[in-house]
C-alpha positions as CSV (number, residue, x, y, z in Angstrom):
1,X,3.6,8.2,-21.3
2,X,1.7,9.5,-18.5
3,X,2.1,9.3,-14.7
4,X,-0.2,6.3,-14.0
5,X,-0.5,4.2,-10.8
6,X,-2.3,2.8,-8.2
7,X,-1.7,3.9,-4.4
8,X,-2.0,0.8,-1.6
9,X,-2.3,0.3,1.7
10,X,-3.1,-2.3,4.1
11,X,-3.2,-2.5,8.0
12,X,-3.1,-5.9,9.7
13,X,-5.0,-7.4,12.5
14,X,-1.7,-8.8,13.9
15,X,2.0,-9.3,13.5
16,X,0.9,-11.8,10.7
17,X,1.6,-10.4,7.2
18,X,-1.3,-12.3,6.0
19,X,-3.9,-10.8,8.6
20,X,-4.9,-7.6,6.5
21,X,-8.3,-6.0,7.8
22,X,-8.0,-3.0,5.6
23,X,-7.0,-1.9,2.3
24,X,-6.9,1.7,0.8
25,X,-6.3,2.5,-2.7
26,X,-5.8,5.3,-4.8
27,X,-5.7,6.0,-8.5
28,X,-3.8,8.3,-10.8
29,X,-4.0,9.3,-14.0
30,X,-1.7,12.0,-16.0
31,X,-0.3,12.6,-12.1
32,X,-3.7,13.6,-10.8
33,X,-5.6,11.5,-8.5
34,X,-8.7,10.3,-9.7
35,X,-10.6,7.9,-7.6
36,X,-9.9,6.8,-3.9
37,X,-11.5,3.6,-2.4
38,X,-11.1,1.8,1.0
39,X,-12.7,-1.6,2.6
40,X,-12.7,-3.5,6.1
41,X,-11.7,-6.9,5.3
42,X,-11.9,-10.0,7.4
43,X,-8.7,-11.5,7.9
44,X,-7.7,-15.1,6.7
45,X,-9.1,-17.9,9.1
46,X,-5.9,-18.4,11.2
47,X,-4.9,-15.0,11.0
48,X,-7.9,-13.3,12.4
49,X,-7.1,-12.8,16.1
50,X,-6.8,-8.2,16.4
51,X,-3.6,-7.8,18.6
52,X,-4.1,-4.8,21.1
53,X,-1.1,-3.5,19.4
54,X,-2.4,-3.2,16.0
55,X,-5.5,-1.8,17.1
56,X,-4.3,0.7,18.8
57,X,-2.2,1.8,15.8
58,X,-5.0,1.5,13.1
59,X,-8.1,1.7,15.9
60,X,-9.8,-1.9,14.3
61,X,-11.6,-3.8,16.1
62,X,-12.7,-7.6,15.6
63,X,-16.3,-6.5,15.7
64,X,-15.6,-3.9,13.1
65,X,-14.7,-6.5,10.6
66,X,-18.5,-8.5,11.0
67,X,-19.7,-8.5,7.9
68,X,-16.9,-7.3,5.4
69,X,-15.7,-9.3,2.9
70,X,-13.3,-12.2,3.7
71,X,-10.0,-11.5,2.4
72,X,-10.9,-13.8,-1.0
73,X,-14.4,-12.3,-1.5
74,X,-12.6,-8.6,-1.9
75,X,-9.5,-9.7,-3.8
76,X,-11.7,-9.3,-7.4
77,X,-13.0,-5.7,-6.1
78,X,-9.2,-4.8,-5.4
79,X,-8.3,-6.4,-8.6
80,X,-10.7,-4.3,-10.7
81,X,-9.7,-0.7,-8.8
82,X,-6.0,-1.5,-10.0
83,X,-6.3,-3.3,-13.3
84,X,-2.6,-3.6,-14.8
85,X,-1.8,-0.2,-12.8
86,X,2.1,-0.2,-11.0
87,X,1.1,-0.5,-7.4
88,X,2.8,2.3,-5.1
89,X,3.3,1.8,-1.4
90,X,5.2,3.4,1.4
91,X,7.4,0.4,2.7
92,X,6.4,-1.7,-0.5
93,X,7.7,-4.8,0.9
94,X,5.4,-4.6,4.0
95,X,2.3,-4.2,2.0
96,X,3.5,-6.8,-1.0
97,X,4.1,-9.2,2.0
98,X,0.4,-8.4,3.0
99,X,-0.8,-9.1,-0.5
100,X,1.2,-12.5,-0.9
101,X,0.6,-13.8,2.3
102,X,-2.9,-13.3,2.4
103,X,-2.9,-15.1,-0.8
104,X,-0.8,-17.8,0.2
105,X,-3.4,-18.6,3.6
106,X,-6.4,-18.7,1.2
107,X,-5.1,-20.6,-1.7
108,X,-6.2,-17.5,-3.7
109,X,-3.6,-16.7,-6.9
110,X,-2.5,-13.1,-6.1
111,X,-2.1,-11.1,-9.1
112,X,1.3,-10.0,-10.5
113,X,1.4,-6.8,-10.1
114,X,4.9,-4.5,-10.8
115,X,5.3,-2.4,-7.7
116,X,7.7,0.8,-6.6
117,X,8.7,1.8,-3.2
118,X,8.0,5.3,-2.4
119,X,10.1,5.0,0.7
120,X,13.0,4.8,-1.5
121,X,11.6,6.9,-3.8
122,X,11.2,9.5,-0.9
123,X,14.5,8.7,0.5
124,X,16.1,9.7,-2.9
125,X,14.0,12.3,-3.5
126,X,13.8,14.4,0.1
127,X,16.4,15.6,2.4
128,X,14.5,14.6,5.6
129,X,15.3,13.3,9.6
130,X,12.4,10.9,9.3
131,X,11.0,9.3,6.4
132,X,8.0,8.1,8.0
133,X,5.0,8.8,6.2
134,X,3.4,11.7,7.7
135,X,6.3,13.9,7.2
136,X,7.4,13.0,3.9
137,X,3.6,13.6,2.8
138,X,3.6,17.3,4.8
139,X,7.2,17.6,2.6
140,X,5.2,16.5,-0.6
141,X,2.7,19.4,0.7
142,X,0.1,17.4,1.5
143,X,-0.8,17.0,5.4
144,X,-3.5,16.6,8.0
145,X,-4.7,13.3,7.2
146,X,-5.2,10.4,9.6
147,X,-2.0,8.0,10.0
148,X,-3.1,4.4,10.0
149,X,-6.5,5.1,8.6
150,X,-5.4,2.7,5.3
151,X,-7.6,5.4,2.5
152,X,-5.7,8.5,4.1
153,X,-2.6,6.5,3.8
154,X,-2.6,5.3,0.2
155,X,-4.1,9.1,-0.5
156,X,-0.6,10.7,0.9
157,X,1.5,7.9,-0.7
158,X,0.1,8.5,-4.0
159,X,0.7,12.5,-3.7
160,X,4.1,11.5,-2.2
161,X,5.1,10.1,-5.9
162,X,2.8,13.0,-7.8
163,X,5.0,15.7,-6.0
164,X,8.3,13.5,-6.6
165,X,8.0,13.1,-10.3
166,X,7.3,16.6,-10.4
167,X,10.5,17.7,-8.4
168,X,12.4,15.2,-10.8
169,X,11.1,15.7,-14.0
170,X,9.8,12.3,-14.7
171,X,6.7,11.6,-17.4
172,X,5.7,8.2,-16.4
173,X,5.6,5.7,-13.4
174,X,9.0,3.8,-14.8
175,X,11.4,7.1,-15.2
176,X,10.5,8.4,-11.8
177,X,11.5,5.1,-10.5
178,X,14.9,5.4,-12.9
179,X,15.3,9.1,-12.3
180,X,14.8,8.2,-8.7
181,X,17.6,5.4,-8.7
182,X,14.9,2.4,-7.6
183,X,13.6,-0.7,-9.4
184,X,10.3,-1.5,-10.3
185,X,9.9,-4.8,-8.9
186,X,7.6,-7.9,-10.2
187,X,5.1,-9.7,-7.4
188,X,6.0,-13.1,-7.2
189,X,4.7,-16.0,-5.6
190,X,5.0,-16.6,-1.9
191,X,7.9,-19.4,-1.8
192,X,8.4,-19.4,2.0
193,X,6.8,-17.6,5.0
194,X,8.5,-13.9,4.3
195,X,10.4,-12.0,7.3
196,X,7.6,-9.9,9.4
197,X,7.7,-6.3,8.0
198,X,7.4,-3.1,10.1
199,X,4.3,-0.7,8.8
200,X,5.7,2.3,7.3
């Protein structure tokens, strides 16, 4: 088996996990990246009001979103990027909240991806004050790129888990996630409004 995944990332326009305006991705193959893509995306209707907060995290603006593609328009691009890839996020459960709840306000079926955490992955994995992204990915040896900016994000994540499997000894997505001591968890449908999530 090799080490194949796909790297995500979304920012939100608001404190609503289904108001994503931007998505990163990045794939691996044999634990090298291959390809790295990245969209705007118009919030849900509902969900489309840019808190001053967010913005000054991620720097979107409302007007920067004119013109992407609503949030059901993109879901077959980022679809096709990941095909039947393990997702990998930093704080999974924010950015499979994202996923679901965006879903959920557009009626669109998300798809089931498996997904691992490589918070926890870092967390077991790293000997660190602070697990916050930027310095686990400095740690991982790969630094300098721009927090928040949801391509740069899912870049570090993805190099995050290349340098972990590496420092374990794992072959494959699944016994990084074993060696590691963390589940691969399934994407399931949205039941109930989740708990707001924190951005990693």
């Amino acid at each position: 088996m090799a080490l194949d995944f796909t790297a995500i990332d979304f920012e939100t326009a608001n404190s609503s996990n289904a108001s994503a305006c931007a998505v990163g991705l990045t794939r691996v193959r044999d634990g090298q990246v291959v390809a790295t893509a990245g969209w705007l995306i118009q919030p849900p209707a509902g969900h489309d009001r840019f808190f001053e907060l967010n913005t000054r995290i991620h720097g979107i603006r409302a007007e920067d979103v004119i013109g992407a593609k609503g949030w059901s328009e993109q879901l077959d691009d980022l679809a096709a990027f990941a095909g039947a890839d393990v997702l990998v996020a930093h704080n999974a459960g924010f950015d499979m909240a994202v996923l679901r709840a965006a879903c959920a306000a557009t009626g669109d079926p998300h798809p089931p991806h498996r997904y691992v955490c490589s918070l926890q992955v870092s967390r077991k994995t790293y000997d660190l004050a602070s697990y916050r992204l930027p310095l686990v990915a400095a740690e991982a040896g790969f630094s300098g790129f721009a927090h928040h900016d949801a391509t740069a994000d899912a870049l570090a994540c993805a190099h995050i888990m290349i340098d972990a499997a590496r420092r374990v000894g794992a072959d494959d997505i699944h016994s990084l996630a074993a060696l590691s001591g963390v589940k691969v968890s399934q994407l399931r449908a949205l039941v109930e409004q989740p708990a707001e999530f924190v951005a990693a």
